[in-house]
C-alpha positions in Angstrom: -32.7 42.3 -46.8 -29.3 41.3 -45.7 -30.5 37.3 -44.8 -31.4 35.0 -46.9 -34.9 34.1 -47.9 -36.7 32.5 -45.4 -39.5 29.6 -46.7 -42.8 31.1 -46.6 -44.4 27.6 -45.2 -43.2 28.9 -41.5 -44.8 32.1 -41.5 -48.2 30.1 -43.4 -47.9 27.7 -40.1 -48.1 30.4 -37.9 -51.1 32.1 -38.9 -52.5 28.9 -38.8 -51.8 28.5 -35.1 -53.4 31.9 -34.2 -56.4 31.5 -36.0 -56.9 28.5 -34.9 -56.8 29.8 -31.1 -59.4 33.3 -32.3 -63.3 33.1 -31.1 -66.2 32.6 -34.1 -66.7 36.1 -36.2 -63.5 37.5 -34.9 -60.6 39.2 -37.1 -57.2 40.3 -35.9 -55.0 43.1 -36.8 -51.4 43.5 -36.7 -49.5 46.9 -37.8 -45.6 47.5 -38.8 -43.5 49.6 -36.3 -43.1 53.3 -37.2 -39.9 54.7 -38.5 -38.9 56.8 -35.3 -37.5 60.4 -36.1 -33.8 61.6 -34.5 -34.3 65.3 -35.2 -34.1 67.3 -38.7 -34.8 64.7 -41.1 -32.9 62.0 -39.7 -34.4 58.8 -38.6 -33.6 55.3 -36.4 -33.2 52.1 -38.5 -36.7 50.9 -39.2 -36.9 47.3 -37.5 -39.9 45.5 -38.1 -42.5 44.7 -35.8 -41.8 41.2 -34.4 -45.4 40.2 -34.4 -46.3 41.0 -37.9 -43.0 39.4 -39.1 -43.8 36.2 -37.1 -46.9 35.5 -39.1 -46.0 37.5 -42.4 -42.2 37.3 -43.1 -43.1 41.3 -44.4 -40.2 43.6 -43.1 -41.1 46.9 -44.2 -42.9 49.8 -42.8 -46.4 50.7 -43.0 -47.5 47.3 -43.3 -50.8 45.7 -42.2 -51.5 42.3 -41.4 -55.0 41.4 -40.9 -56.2 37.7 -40.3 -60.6 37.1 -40.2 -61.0 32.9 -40.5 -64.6 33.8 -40.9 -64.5 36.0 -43.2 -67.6 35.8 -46.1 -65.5 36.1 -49.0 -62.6 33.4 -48.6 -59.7 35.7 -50.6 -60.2 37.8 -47.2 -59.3 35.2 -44.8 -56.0 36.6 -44.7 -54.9 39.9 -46.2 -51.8 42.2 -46.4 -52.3 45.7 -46.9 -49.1 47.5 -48.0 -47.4 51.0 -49.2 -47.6 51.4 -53.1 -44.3 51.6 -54.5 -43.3 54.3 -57.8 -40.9 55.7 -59.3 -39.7 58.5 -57.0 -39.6 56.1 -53.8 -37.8 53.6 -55.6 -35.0 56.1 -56.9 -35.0 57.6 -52.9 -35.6 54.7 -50.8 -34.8 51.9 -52.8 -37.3 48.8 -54.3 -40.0 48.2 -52.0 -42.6 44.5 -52.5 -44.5 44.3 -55.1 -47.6 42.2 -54.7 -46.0 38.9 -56.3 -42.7 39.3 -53.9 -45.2 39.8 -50.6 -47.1 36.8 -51.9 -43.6 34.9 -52.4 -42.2 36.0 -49.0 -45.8 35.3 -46.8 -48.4 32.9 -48.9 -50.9 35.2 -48.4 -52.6 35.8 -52.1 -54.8 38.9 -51.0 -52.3 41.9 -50.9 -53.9 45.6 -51.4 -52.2 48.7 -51.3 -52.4 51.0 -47.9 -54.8 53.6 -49.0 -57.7 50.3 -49.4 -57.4 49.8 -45.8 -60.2 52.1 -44.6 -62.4 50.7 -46.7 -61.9 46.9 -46.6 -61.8 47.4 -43.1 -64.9 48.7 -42.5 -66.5 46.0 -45.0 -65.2 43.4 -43.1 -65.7 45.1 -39.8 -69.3 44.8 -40.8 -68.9 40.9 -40.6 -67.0 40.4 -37.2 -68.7 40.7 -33.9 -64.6 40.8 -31.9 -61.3 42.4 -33.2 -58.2 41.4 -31.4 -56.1 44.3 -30.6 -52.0 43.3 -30.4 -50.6 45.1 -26.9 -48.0 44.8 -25.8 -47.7 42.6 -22.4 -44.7 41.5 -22.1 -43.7 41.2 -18.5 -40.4 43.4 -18.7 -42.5 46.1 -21.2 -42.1 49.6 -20.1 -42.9 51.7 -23.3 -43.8 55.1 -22.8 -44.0 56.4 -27.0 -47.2 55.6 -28.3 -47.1 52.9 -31.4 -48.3 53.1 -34.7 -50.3 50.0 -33.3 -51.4 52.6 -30.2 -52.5 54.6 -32.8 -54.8 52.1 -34.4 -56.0 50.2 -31.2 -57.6 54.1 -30.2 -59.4 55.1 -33.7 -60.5 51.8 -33.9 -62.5 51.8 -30.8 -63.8 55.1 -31.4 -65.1 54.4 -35.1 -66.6 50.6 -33.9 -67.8 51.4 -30.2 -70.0 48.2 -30.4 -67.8 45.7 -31.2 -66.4 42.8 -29.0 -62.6 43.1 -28.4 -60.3 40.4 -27.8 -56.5 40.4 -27.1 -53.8 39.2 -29.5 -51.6 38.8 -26.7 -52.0 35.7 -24.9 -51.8 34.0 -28.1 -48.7 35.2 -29.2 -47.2 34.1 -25.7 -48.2 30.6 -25.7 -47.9 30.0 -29.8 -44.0 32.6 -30.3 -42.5 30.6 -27.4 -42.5 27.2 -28.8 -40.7 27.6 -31.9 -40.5 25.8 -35.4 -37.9 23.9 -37.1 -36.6 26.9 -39.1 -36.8 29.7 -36.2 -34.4 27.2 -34.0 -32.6 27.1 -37.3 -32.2 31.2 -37.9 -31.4 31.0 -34.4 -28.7 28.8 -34.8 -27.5 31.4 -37.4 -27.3 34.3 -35.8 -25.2 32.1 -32.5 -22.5 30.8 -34.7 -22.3 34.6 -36.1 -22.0 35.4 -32.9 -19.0 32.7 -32.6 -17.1 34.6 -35.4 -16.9 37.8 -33.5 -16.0 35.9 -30.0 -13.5 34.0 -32.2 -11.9 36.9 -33.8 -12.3 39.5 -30.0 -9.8 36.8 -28.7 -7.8 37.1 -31.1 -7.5 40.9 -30.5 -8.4 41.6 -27.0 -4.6 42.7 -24.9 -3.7 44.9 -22.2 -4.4 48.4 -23.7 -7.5 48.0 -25.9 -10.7 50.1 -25.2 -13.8 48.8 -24.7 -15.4 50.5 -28.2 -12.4 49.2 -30.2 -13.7 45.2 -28.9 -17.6 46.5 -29.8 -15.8 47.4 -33.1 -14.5 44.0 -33.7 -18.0 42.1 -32.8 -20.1 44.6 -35.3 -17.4 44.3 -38.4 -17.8 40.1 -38.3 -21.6 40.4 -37.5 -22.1 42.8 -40.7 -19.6 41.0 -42.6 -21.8 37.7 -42.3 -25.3 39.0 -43.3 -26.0 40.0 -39.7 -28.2 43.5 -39.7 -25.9 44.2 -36.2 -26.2 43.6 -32.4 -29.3 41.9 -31.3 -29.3 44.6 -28.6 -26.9 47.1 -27.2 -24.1 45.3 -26.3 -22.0 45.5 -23.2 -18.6 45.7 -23.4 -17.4 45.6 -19.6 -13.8 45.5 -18.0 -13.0 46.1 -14.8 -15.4 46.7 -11.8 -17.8 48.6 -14.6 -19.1 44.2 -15.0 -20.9 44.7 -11.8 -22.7 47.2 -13.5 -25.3 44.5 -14.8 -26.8 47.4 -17.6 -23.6 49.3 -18.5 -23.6 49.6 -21.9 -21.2 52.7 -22.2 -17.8 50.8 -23.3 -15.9 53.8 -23.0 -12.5 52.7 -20.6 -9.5 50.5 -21.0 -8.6 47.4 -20.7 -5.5 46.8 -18.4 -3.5 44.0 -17.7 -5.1 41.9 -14.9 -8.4 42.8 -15.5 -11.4 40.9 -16.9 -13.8 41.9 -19.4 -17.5 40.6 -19.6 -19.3 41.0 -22.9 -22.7 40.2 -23.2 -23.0 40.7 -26.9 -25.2 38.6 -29.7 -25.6 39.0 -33.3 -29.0 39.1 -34.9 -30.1 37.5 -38.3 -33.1 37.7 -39.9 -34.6 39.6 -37.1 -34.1 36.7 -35.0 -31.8 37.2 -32.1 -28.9 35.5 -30.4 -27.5 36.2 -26.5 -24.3 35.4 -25.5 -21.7 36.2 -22.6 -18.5 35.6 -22.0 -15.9 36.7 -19.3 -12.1 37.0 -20.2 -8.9 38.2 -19.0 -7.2 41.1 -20.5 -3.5 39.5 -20.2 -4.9 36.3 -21.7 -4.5 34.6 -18.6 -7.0 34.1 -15.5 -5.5 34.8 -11.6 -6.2 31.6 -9.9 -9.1 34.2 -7.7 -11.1 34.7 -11.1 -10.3 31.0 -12.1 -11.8 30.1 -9.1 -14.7 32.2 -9.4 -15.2 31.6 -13.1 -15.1 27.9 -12.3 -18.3 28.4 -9.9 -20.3 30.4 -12.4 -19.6 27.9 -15.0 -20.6 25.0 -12.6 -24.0 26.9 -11.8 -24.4 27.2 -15.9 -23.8 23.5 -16.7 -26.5 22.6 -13.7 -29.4 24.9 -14.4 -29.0 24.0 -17.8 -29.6 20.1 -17.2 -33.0 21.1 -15.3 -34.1 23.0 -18.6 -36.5 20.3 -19.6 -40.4 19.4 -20.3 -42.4 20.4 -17.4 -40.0 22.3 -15.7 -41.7 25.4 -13.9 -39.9 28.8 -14.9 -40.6 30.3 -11.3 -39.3 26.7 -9.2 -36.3 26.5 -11.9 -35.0 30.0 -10.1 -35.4 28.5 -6.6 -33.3 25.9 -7.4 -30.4 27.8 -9.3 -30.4 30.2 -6.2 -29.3 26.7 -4.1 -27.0 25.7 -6.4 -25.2 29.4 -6.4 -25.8 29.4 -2.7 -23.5 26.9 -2.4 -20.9 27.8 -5.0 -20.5 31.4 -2.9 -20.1 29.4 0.2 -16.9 27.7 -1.3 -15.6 30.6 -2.7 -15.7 31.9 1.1 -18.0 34.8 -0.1 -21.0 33.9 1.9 -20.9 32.2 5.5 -23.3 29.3 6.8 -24.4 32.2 9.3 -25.5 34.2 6.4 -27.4 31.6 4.7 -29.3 30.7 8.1 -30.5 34.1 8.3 -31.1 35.3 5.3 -35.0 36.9 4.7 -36.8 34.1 2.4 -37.9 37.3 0.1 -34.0 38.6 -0.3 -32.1 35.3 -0.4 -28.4 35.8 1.1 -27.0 34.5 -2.4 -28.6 37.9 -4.0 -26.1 39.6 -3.0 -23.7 38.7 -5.2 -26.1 37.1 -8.2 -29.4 39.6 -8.8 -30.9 39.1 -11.5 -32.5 36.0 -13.2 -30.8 33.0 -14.8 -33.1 32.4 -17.9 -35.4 33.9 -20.4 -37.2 33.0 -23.6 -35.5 34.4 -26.7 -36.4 34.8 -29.9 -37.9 37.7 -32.5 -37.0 39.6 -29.3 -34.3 39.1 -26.7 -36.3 39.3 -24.0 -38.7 37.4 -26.3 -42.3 36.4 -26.1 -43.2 33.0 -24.3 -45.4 31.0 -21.5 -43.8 31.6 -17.9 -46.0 30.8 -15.5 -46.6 26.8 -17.7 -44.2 24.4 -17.7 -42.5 24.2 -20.1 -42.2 22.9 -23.4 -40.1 21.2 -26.1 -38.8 23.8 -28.7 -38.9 26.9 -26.1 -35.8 28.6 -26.6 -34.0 30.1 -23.4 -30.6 31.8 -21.9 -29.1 30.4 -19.3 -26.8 33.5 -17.7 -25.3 32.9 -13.9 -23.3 35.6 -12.6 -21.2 36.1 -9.9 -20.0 40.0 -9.4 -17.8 40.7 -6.6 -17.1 44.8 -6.4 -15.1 44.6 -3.9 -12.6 41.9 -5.5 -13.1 44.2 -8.5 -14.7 42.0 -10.9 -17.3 40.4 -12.2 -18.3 37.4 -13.7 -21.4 35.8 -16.1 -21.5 33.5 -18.7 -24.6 32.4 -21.0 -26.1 30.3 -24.1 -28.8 29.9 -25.5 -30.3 26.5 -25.3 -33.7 24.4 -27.0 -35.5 22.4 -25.0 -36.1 18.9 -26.0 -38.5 16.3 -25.8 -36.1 14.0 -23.8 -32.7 14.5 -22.0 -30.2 17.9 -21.7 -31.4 20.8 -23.9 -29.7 21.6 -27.3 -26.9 23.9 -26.8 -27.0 26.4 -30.0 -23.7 28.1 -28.7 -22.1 24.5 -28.3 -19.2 25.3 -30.6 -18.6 29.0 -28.6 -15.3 28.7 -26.6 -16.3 28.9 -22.6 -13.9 26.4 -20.5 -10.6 28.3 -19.1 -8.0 26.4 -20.6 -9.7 26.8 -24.7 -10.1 30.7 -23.5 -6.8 30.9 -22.6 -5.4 28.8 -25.4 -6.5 30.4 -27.8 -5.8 34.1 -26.3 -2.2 33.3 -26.3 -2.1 30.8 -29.6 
């Protein structure tokens, strides 16, 4: 892998905290992603199931995690199961983990190779009354391929109809979504790559440019400083194609006058970073988008100060929606008519802001984490206001990603990541 080794004592901690939360005579199992075919022989990138990697640090494919506290034996407490390595694999695909590296990158001593699984399985099955199956139940999931961990979930119940079963998922919410010293450390890794890129698209960005030639600039730093790549597709957009909230096509030009929002983040270690920023094509802001920028970065500072302990997710959203209720007021975009009447269910402030201002990020973007809780030191979230105004033709959000702490303002982990007008435009025209 690209990153650097990452201290097996995290992944040994989080074990702990799932088995800790199983039922007596239960055992878990969590499988790899599948490589996904393109056509002919080509494939995607394999990218490793988060959940597996969150309690194993293993990131290769056809892996098996399976955890059983209760287990008879104790060496099968904890067990990876993974694809035996030879000669001709090594010379096509490259070195795969031996048993002493997967013991080295997870702490778990009991590795087997893949083709034992059937059979350990069924031995151990023999001991558990409950298996907990991992689905995914994230509240944004809409996956329609079925998963290698599909796959396993329906032969399982068919070959042990009478036992218990239990889900994986719950846990993972409540125990991914407060993270550990190092995770709010890879994290901070993959923002300040994430600075490098910003740092040198500023540096490039004039009147002319096209939107791939500034996703172009973001990839070569990211690569260039151990990064695998974009945490997710990025969005490169100038123009009135920012109040497309999802356009990810970055196919026009930049002219002069314009502004460009790029909602872009570099991942590391499979741990992502999210990031947005709004700039002007001519290096210099009209005093409209100033204005306009100014409110969106007011509404950021404020929801960020009420991302503490005990905050509720759902309550934080209701009060963001009065604080950009009343930066559109001043910008004359709304009318106190239009806030007296607006429909409790469709706020009037929607109109011009419609989509959330925070979620949990991790292992995944959109990552795993208690919502409906308050919340806790160590979660992780985005804080991402945006104001998009088609018919001014432009459109404007900023975001960081913040920790929250035990006492006072959350941890900024994109601190050092220009945002205020004057260091934008500085450093545009430096």
């Amino acid at each position: 892998m690209k990153y650097h080794p990452i201290d097996s004592g995290l992944f040994t901690r989080n074990r702990q905290k799932f088995m800790a939360k199983m039922q007596p005579g239960s055992l878990a199992v969590f499988n790899s992603n599948d490589v996904y075919p393109i056509g002919a022989d080509s494939t995607m990138p394999f990218r490793q199931a988060p959940d597996i990697f969150y309690l194993s640090g293993v990131d290769q494919e056809e892996s098996i995690l399976l955890l059983f506290p209760d287990a008879i034996d104790p060496k099968h407490r904890e067990i990876l199961f993974l694809r035996e390595t030879n000669d001709h694999i090594a010379v096509w695909e490259g070195e795969k983990l031996t048993k002493d590296r997967a013991f080295a990158t997870s702490g778990i001593r009991t590795v087997y190779w893949l083709q034992d699984f059937d059979k350990v399985f069924f031995d151990l099955m023999t001991e558990a009354h409950t298996i907990y199956f991992n689905t995914n139940e994230h509240y944004r999931q809409a996956v329609e391929t079925e998963t290698r961990e599909d796959r396993f979930i329906h032969a399982t119940k068919r070959k042990f109809p009478a036992h218990k079963v239990a889900k994986s998922n719950p846990i993972l919410q409540e125990i991914r979504g407060v993270k550990e010293p190092e995770e709010i450390d890879l994290m901070q890794t993959a923002c300040g790559i994430t600075e490098k890129g910003f740092r040198r698209v500023l540096g490039f960005v004039k009147p002319g440019v096209w939107e791939f030639e500034i996703e172009a600039e973001f990839l070569h730093e990211f690569i260039r400083n151990r990064s695998r790549g974009f945490a997710y597709t990025p969005i490169i957009a100038s123009g009135n194609s920012a109040n497309v909230l999802h356009y990810v096509e970055n196919k026009n030009q930049c002219r002069e006058g314009e502004l460009i929002l790029m909602d872009v983040g570099a991942e590391y270690a499979n741990y992502s970073s999210d990031m947005t920023r709004t700039i002007p094509v001519s290096g210099r802001f009209t005093d409209r988008q100033k204005q306009v920028y100014n409110a969106v970065l007011n509404v950021k500072k404020e929801a960020t100060k009420m991302l503490v302990p005990g905050t509720l997710w759902a309550e934080y959203h209701k009060e963001v929606g009065k604080l950009m209720t009343s930066e559109l007021l001043g910008l004359g975009l709304l009318d106190k008519a239009d806030v007296q009447n607006e429909d409790p269910d469709k706020p009037a402030y929607k109109q011009y802001f419609m989509h959330g201002t925070s979620h949990h990020i991790g292992l995944d973007t959109h990552d795993y984490g208690a919502l409906k809780t308050p919340m806790q030191p160590n979660m992780v979230f985005t804080v991402e206001p945006g104001i998009y105004v088609p018919e001014e033709g432009f459109g404007i959000r900023l975001e960081d990603d913040v920790v929250i702490r035990d006492k006072g303002e959350p941890l900024n982990l994109m601190a050092d990541i220009p945002i205020e007008v004057e260091e934008i435009e500085s450093l545009m025209n430096g």
